[in-house]
Structures are given as C-alpha cells and as structure tokens.
C-alpha positions in Angstrom: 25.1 -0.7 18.8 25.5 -4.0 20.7 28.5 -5.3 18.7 29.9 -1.9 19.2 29.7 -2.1 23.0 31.0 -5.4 22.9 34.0 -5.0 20.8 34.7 -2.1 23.3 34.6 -4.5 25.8 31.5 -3.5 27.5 29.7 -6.2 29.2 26.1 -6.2 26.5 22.5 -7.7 27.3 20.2 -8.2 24.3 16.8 -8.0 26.0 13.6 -8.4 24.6 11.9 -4.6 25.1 8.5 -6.6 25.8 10.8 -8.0 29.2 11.3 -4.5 30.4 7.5 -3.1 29.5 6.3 -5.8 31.7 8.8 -5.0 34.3 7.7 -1.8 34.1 4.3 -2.8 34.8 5.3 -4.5 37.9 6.8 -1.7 39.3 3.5 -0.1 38.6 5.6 3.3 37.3 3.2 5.9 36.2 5.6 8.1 34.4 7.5 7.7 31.3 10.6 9.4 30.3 14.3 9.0 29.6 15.2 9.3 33.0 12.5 7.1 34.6 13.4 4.1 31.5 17.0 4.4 32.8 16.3 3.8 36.1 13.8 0.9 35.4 16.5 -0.8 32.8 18.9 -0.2 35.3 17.0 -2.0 38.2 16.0 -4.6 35.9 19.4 -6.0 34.9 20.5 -5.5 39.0 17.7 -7.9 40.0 17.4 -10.3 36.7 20.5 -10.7 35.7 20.5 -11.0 32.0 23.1 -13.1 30.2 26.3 -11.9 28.0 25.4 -11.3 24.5 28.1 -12.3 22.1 27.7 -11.3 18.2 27.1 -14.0 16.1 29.5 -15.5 13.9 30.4 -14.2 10.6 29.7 -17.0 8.8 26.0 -16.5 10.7 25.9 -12.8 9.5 26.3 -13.9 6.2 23.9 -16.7 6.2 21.8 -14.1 7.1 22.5 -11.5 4.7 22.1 -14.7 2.1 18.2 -15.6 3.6 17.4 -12.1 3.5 18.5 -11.5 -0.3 16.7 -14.7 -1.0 13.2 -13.8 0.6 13.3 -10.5 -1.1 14.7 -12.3 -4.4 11.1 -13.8 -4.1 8.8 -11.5 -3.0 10.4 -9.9 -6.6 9.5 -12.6 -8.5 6.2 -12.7 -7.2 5.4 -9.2 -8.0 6.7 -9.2 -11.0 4.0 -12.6 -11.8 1.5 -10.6 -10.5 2.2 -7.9 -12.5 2.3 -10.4 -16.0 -1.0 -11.8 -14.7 -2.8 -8.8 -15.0 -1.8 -8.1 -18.3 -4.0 -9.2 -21.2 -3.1 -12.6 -22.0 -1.8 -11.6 -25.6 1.0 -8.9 -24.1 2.4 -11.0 -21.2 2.7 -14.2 -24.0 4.6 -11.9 -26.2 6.4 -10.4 -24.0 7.1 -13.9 -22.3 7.8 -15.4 -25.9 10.4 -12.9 -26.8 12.7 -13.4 -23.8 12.2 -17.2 -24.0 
C-alpha cells in the first residue's frame, strides 16, 4: 500500500503502530473506532512530523526475497532431520543409503 501511495506521488509515512497506540494513550481517548483512529493518525503526523518513506531499492527487495527463501530453505531442512530422527535407525539409514 505504501509503494502504491508513493508511486502516485502521495507524500507516505511508515510509522510504527506501537507510535500511534501510545499517542493514543496520551490523548487519553476512551473510544475506539474508524473515525476516532483517523482523527488521532491525523493529529499525530500534524504535531510529529514523520519523515518521507521511500521504497527500498530493488536490488534490497530482492536481497530480501533471497533471505527469506533461505530461512525457510532451512527451517525445511530441519524438519525434514527431525522427521529422519524419529524414524527407527534401520529405515532413515536405508533410506539415507539409497539416495547417497
């Protein structure tokens, strides 16, 4: 949604939603609903001022996309040696041996 708004030329601030909950707090709002969290957002870039948000890079979306693949490459692998480690030791050596 941000890039969107950006590449439409919208001026885009990324905030952390724990920023706004504790403005929130501050303001010692009671309610909560659409129009209410409008208002509060609203007031909160006004008096903060929160800075531009440009994307990142596409060379940093990809060395992204390339971590993530690699972390769930290994959570893979790991449930798979899980798997073989609960197997009786003479099935996960066969079945190790014959793909070996």
């Amino acid at each position: 949604m941000a890039e969107f708004l950006h590449n439409a030329g919208h001026f885009v601030s990324v905030v952390n939603p724990y920023c706004i909950k504790s403005y929130t707090r501050s303001k010692l709002v009671r309610q909560k609903n659409d129009q209410t969290d409008a208002e509060i957002i609203a007031d909160y870039c006004q008096r903060q001022e929160p800075t531009r948000w440009t994307p990142p890079s596409s060379e940093m979306k990809k060395l992204k996309h390339l971590y993530r693949c690699s972390v769930a490459l290994k959570e893979l692998v790991n449930n798979h040696l899980e798997k073989k480690e609960r197997l009786p030791k003479e099935v996960a050596n066969a079945c190790c041996n014959e793909y070996s």
